[in-house]
Every structure is written in C-alpha cells, then in structure tokens.
KEDREN-250551 format. One line per field, with one value per residue: x, y, z of N, C-alpha, C, CB in turn; residue in one letter. Coordinates in Angstrom, 3 decimals. Last residue first. Glycine has a CB too. Example, Ala and Ser with C-alpha at 12.3 -4.5 7.8 and 13.67 -1.06 7.14 Angstrom:
BEGIN
n_c1 <- [12.850 13.190]
n_c2 <- [-2.250 -5.690]
n_c3 <- [7.080 7.800]
ca_c1 <- [13.670 12.300]
ca_c2 <- [-1.060 -4.500]
ca_c3 <- [7.140 7.800]
c_c1 <- [12.900 13.200]
c_c2 <- [0.030 -3.300]
c_c3 <- [7.870 7.800]
cb_c1 <- [14.084 11.308]
cb_c2 <- [-0.598 -4.473]
cb_c3 <- [5.725 9.046]
kekol <- [S A]
% end
This chain:
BEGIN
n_c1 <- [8.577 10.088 12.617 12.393 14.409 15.137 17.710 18.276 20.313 21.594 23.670 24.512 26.480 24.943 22.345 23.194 24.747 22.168 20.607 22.923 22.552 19.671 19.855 21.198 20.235 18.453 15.635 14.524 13.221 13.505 13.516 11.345 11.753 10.385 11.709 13.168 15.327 15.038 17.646 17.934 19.822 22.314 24.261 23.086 23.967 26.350 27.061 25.892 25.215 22.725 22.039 19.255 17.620 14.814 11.944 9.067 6.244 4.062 0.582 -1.999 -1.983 -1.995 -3.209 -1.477 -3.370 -4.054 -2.562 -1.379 -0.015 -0.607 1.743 2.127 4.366 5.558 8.262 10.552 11.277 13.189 16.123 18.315 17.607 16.617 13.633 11.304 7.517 6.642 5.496 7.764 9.891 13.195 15.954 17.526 18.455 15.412 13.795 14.293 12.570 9.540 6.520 5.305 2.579 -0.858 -3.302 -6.494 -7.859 -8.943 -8.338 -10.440 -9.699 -10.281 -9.564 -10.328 -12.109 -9.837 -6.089 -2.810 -0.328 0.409 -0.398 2.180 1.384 -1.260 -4.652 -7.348 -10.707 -13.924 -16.430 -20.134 -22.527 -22.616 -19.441 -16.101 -12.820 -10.782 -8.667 -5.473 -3.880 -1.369 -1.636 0.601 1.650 1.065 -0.206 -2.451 -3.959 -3.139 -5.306 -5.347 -6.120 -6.870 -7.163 -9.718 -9.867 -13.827 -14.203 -16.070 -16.961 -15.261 -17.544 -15.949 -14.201 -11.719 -8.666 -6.373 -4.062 -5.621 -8.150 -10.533 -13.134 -13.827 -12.417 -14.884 -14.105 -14.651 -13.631 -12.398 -11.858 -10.134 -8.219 -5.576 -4.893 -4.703 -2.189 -0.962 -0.504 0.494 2.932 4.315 3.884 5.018 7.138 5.757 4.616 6.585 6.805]
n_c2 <- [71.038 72.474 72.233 74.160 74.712 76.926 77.160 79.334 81.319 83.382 84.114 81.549 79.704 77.572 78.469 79.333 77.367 76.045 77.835 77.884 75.077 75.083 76.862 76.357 76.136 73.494 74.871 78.199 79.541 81.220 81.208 83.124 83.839 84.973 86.257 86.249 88.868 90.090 91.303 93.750 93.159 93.605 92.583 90.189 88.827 88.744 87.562 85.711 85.533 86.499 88.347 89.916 92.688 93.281 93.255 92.527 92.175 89.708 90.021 90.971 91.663 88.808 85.682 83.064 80.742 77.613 74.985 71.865 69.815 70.473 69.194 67.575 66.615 64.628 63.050 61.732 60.812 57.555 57.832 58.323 58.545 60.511 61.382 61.364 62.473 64.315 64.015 64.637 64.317 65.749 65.575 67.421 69.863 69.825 67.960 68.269 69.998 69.446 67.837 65.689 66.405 65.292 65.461 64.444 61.348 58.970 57.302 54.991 52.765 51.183 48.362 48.150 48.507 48.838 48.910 50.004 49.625 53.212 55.633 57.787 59.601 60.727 61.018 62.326 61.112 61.479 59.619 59.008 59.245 62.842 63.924 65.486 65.918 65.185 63.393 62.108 59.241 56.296 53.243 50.048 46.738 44.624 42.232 42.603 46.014 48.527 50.169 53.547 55.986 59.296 61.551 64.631 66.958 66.556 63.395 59.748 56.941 55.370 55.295 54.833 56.714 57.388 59.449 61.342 60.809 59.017 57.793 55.144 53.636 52.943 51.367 51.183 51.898 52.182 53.543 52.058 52.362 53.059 55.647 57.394 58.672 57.711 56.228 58.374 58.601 56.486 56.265 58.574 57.438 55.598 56.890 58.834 56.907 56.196 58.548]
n_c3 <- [32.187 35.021 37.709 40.021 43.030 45.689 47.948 51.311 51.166 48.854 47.210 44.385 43.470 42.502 41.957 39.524 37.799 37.390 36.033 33.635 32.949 32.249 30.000 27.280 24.737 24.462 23.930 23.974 27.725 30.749 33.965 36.686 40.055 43.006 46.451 48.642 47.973 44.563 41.997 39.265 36.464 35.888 37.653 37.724 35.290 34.692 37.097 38.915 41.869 42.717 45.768 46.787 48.825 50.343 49.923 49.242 52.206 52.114 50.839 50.225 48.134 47.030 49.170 47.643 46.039 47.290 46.337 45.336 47.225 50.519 53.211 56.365 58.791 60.088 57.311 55.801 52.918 52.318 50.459 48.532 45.564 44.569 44.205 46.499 46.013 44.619 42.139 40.235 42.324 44.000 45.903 48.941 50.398 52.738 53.179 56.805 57.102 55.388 54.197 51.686 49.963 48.604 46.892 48.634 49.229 48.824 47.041 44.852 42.607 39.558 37.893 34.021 32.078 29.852 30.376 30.423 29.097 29.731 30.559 33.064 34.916 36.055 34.429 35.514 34.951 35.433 35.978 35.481 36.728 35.814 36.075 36.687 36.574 37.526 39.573 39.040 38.895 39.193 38.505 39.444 38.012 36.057 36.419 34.789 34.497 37.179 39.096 39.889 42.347 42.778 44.828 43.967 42.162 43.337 44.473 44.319 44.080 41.175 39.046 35.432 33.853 31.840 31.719 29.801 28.419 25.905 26.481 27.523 29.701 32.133 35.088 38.268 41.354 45.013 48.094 51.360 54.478 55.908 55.427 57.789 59.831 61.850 61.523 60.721 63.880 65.162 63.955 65.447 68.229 68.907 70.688 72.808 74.058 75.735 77.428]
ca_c1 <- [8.645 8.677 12.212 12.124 14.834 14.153 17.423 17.785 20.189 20.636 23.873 24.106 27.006 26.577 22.604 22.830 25.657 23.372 20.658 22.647 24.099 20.525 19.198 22.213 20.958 20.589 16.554 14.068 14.097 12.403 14.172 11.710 12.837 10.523 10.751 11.646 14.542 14.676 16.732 17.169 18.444 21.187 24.354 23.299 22.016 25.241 27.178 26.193 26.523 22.784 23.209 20.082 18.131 15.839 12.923 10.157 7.188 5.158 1.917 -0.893 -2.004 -1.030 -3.907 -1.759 -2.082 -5.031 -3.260 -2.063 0.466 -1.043 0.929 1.687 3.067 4.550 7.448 9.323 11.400 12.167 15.648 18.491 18.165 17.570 14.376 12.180 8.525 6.673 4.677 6.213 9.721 11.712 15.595 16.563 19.025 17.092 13.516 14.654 14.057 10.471 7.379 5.670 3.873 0.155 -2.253 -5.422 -7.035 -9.733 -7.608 -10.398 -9.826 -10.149 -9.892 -9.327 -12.462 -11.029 -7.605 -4.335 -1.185 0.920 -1.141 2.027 1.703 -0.098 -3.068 -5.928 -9.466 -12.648 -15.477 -18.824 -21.691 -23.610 -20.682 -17.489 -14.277 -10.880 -10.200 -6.510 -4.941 -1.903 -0.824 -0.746 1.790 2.477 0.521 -1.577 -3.760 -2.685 -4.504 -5.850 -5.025 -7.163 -6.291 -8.861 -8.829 -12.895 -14.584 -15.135 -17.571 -15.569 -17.379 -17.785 -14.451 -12.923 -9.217 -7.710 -3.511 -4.387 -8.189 -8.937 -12.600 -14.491 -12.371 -14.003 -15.050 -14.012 -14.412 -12.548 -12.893 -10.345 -9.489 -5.666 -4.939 -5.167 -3.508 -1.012 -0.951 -0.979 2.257 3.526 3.405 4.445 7.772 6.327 3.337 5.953 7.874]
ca_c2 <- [70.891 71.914 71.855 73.084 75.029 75.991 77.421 78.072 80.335 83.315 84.390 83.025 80.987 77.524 77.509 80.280 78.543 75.564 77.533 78.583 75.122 74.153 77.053 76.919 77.428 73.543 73.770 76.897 79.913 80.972 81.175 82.521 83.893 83.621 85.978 85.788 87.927 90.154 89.675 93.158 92.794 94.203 93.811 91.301 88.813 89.555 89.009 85.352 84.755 85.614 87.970 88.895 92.028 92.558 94.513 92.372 93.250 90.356 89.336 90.876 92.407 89.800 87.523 83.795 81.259 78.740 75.419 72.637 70.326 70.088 70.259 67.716 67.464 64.170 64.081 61.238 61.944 58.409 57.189 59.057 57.450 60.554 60.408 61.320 61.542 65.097 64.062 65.778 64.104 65.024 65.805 66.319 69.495 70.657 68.983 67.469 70.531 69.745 68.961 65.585 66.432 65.994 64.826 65.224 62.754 59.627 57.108 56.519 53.142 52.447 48.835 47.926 46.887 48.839 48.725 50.396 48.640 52.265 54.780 57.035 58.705 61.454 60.252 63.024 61.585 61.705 60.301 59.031 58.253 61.901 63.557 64.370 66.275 66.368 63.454 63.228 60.085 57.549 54.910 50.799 48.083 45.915 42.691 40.979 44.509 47.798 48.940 52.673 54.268 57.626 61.342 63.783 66.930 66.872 65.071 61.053 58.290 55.337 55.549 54.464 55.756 58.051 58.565 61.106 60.652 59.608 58.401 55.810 54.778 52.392 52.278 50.455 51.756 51.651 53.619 52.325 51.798 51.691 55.415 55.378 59.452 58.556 55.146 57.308 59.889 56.911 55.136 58.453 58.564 55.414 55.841 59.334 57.603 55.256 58.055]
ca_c3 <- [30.678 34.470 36.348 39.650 41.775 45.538 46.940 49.952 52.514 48.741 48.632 45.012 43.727 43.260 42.962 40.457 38.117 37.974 37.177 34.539 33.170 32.932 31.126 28.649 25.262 23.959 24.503 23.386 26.501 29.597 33.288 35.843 38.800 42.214 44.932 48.568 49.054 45.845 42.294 40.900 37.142 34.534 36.442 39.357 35.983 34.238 36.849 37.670 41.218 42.221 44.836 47.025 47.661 50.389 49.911 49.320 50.663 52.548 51.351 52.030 49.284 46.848 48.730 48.502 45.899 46.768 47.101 44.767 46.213 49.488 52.597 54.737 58.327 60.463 58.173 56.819 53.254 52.285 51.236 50.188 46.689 44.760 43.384 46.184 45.574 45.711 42.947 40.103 41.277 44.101 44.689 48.124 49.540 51.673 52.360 55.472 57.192 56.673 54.455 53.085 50.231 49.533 46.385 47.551 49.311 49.739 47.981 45.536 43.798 40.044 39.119 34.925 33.006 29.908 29.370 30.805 29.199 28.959 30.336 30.964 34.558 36.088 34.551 34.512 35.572 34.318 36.401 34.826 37.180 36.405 34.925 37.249 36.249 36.979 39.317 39.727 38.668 39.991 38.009 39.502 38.830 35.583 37.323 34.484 34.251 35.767 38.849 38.745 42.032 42.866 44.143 44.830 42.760 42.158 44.580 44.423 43.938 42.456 39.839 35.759 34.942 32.508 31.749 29.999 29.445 26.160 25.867 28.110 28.420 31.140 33.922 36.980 40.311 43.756 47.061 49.802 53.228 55.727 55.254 57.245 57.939 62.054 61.781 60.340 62.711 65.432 63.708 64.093 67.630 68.356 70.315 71.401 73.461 74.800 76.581]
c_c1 <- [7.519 9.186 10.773 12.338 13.099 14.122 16.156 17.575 19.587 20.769 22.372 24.047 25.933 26.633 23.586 23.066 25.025 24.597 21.565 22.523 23.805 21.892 19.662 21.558 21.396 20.602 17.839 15.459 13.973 13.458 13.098 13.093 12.418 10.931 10.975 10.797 13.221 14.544 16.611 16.963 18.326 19.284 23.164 23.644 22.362 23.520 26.226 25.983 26.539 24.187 22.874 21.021 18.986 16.394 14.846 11.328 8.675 5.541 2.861 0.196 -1.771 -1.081 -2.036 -2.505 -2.732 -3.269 -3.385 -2.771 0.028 -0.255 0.685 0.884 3.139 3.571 5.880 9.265 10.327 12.330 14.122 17.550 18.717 18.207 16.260 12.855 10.063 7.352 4.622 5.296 8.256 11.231 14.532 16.064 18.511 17.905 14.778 14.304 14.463 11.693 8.022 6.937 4.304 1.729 -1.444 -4.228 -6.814 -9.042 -8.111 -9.632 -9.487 -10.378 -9.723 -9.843 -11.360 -11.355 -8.632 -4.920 -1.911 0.279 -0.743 1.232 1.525 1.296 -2.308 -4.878 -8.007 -11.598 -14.093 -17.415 -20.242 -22.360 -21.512 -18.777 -14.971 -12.142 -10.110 -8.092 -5.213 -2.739 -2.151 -0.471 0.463 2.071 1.772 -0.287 -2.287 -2.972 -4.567 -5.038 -5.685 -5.694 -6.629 -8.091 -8.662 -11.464 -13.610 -15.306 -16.305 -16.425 -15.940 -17.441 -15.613 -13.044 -11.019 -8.229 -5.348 -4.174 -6.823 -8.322 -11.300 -13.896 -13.073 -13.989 -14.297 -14.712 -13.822 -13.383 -13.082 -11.205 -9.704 -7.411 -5.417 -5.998 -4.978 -2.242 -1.444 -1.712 1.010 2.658 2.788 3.396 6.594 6.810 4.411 5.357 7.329]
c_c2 <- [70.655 72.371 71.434 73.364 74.013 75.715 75.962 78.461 79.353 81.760 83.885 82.998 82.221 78.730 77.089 79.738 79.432 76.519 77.329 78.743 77.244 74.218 76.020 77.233 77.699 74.931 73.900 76.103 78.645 80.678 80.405 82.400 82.798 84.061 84.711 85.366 87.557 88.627 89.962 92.044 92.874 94.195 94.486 92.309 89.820 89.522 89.659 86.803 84.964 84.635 86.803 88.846 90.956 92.823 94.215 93.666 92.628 91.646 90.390 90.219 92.265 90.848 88.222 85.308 82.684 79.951 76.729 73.218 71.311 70.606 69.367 68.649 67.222 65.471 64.100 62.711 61.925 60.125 57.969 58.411 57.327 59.621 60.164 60.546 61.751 63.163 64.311 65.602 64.832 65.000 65.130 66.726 68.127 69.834 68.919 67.326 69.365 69.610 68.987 67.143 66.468 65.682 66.036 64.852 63.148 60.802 57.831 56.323 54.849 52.575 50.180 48.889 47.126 47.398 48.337 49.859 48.700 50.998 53.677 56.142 58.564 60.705 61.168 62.114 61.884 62.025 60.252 59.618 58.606 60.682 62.350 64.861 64.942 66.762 64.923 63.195 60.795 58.399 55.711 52.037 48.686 47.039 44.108 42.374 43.875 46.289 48.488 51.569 53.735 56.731 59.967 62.527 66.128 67.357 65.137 62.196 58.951 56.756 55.614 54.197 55.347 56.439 58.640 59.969 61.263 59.169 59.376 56.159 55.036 53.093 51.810 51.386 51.082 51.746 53.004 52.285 52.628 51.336 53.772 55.769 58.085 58.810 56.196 56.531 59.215 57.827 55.521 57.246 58.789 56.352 56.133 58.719 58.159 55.809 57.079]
c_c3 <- [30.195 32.621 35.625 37.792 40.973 43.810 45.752 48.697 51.440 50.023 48.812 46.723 44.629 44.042 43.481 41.868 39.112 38.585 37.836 35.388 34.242 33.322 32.126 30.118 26.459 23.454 23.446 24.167 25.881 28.532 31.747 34.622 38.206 40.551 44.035 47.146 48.756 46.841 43.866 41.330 38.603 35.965 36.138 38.678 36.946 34.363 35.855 37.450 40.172 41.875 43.876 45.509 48.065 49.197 50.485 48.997 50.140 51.597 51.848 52.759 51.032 47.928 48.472 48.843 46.858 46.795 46.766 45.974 45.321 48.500 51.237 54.312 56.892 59.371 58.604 57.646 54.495 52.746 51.413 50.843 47.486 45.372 43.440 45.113 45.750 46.380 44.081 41.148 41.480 42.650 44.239 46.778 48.683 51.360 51.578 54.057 56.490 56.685 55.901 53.139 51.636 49.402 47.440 47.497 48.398 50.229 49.081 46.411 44.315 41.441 39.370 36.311 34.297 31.340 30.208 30.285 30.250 29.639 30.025 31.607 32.841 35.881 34.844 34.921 34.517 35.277 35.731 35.959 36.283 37.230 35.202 36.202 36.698 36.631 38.937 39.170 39.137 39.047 38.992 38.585 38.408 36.329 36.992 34.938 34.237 35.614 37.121 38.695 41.216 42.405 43.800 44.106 43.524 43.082 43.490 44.250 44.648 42.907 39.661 37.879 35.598 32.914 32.146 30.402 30.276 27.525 26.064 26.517 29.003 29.747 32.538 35.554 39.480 42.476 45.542 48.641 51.780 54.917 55.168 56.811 57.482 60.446 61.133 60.176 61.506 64.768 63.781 63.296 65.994 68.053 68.796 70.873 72.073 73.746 75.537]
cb_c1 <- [9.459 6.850 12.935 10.630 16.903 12.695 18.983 16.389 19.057 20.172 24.353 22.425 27.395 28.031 22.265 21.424 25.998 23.891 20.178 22.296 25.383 20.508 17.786 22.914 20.314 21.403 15.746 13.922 15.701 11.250 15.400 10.799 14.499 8.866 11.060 10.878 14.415 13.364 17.820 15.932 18.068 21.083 24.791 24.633 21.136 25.491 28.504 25.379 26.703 22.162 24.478 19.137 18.842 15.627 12.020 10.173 7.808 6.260 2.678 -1.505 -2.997 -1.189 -5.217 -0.905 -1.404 -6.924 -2.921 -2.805 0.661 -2.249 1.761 1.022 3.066 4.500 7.584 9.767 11.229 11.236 16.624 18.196 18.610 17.648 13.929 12.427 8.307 4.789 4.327 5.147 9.997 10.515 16.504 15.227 20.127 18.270 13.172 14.501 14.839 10.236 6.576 6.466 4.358 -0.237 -2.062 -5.200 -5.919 -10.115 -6.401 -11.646 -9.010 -10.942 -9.279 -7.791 -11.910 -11.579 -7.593 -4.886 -0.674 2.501 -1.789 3.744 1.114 -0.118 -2.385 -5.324 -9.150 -12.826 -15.429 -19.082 -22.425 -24.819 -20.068 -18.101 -14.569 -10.140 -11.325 -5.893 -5.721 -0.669 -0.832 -1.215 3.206 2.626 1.091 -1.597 -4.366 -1.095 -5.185 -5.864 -4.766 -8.619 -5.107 -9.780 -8.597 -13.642 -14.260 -14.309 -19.215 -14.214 -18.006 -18.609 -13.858 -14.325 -8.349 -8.265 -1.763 -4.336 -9.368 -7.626 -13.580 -16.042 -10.912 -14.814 -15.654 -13.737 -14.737 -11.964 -14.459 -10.608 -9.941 -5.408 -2.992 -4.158 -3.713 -0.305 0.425 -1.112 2.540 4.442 4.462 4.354 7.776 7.048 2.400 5.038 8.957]
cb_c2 <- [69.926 73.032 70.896 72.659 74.291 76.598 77.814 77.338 80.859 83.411 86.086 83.495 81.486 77.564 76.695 80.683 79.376 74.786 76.885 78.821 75.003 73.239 77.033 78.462 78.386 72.195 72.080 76.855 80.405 82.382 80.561 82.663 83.835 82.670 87.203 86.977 88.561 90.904 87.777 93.428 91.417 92.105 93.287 90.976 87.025 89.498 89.274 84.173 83.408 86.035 87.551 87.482 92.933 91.277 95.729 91.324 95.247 89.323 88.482 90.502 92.729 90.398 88.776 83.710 81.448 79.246 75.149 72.046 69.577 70.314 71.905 66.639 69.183 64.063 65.240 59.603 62.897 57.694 57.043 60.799 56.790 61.352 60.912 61.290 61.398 66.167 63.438 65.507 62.676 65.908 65.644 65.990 69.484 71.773 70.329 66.523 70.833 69.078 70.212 63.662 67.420 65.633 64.695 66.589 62.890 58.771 57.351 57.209 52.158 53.269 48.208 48.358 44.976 48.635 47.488 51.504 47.568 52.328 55.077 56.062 57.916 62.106 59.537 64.864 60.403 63.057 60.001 60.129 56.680 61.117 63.245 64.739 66.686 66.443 63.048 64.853 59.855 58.483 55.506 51.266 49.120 46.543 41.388 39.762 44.205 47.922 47.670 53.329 52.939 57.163 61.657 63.232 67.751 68.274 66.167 61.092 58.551 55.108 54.976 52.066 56.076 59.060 57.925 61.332 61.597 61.131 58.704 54.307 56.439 52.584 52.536 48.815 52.956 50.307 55.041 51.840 51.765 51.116 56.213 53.492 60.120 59.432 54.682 56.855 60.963 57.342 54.077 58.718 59.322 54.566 54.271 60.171 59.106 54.486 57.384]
cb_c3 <- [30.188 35.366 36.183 40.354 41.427 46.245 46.574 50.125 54.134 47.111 49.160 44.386 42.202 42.118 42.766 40.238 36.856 36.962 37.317 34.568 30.795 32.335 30.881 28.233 25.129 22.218 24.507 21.363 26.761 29.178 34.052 35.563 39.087 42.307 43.811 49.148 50.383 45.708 41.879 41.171 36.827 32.325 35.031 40.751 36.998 33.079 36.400 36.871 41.248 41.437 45.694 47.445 46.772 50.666 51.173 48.612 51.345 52.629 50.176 53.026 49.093 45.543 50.910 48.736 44.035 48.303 48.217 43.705 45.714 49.392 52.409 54.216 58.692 62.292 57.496 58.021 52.068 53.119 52.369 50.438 46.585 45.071 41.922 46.960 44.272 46.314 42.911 38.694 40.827 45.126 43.958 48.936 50.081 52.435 53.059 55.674 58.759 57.683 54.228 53.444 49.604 50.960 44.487 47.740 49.843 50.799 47.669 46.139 44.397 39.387 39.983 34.195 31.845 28.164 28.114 30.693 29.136 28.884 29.701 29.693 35.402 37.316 33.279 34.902 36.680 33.067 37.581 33.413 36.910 34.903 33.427 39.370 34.546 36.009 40.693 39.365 38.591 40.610 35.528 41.123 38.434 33.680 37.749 32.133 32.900 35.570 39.900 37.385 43.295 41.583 44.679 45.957 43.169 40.987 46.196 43.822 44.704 43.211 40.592 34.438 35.795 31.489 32.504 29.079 29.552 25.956 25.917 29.218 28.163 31.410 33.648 36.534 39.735 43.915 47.042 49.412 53.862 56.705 54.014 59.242 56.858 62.699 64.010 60.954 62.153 66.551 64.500 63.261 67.832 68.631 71.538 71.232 74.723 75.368 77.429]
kekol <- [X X X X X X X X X X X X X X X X X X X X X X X X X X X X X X X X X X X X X X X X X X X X X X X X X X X X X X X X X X X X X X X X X X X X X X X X X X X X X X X X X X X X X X X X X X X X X X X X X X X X X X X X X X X X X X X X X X X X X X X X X X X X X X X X X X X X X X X X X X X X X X X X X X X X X X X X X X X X X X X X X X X X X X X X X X X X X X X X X X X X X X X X X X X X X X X X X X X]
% end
C-alpha cells in the first residue's frame, strides 16, 4: 500500500538527471540560437535563462559544430542576449499520455492551456517519432460520419485516418472543424491547429 502512495514520486525520482550540462549563448539570430556547449545530442531539449529575471525559453538542439550548438527557440527570443545560461535537460521533448487526454486543450508543447489543471500520467511519449512502416499498418475500412453533408456526399472519411483542412484565412476552417467535432460519429476527435 505505501509503495503505491509514492509511486510516482519514484518515477520521477527515476527521470530526475541531477547533473546538468551548461553552456552559454553566444549568437541569437531570430528564433536560431547558438551556444558555446552544453554538450548535447541532436533533438534534446534545453532551458535558456532570460536575463534580469523575464523567465526561461525552451530550445531543441538542431545542429552541433565542433563546440558550437544551434538550437531552435520554441518561444519568442524576446530579451535573450549574449552570455545568457543554456542548460541541457537531458530529453526530448515528451507528452504526458492517457484517458485524461479527452477533451483538454494543449499548446505546441503538449502543455495544457485550458485551466483544468495538470495532465498527470505516469507514461510519455515523444513528440516527434519515426512515422509508422505503411505496410503494416492497419487497413482502414471502416467508414465514419462527419456531420457535414457535403463532406459524407462527395468524400469517404475512414476509421483511423487523418483529414486535412487547407485554405487562405476568413473562409470558415474553424467554424468547420467545429461543425465536425459536433456532429461526427467518430468516439475521438483529435483536432490540431498548425499555422
């Protein structure tokens, strides 16, 4: 009984690197940064501290060059400069997954922004992972309902697949979705917005 009190505390403890790699940014070039260390792999995730206390921004490591290391803000740079702390966190950039999931509304990093509170699960997947052999995925052979006639009119939409919506702004992709996610027969519905 104890053991499952503090279970996750011990997963935790488990994922905890107590020692950190650090360097210092020496260039910052948009949303490009480069960095004289920490030593790191490519895709792991660092913490750049903002001077005179305006918070940290998150980075991916995108490239490496002798001591250099370029990373990709996933953030606005806004009062970044030169000299400022780079720490390796010593991961990729994961998501917490599980039935609490449905119905939450996350941000690019896998972040709630809905003010429901955290999203606590003991597993994590990565946000970037190898996309699956076509040949051995499933088939799909389902169909499902969208709700919006002239999409179930004109188009097939299968169990399982993924529906883009393409088009310039103030035509209605947002009020669509919206109309799919009311109406289709479909158990979930996984929506994102990328701009």
């Amino acid at each position: 009984m104890e053991a499952a009190l503090f279970e996750k505390y011990l997963e935790t403890a488990e994922r905890t690197d107590p020692i950190k790699c650090t360097g210092r940014v020496s260039k910052v070039q948009g949303l490009l940064i480069e960095s004289r260390g920490p030593q790191t792999i490519i895709g792991e995730i660092c913490r750049i501290e903002v001077p005179r206390g305006q918070g940290t921004i998150l980075a991916e490591v995108v490239g490496l060059r002798a001591e250099t290391v370029q990373l990709m803000a996933f953030q606005e740079t806004d009062g970044l400069e030169v000299g400022g702390k780079v720490i390796a966190l010593g991961s990729r950039l994961e998501v917490p997954v599980s039935e609490k999931l449905l119905g939450r509304v996350l941000d690019a990093l896998g972040n709630p922004i809905d003010d429901r509170g955290e999203i606590e699960s003991p597993v994590m997947y990565p946000a970037l992972a190898s996309p699956p052999d076509p040949l051995k995925r499933r088939r799909v052979t389902e169909r499902i309902t969208t709700g919006v006639r002239a999409i179930d009119g004109l188009l097939a939409v299968g169990r399982g697949q993924r529906l883009g919506i393409f088009s310039g702004s103030g035509v209605g992709k947002s009020t669509l979705l919206g109309m799919i996610a009311r109406n289709t027969s479909a158990d979930v519905n996984v929506v994102a917005l990328i701009g």
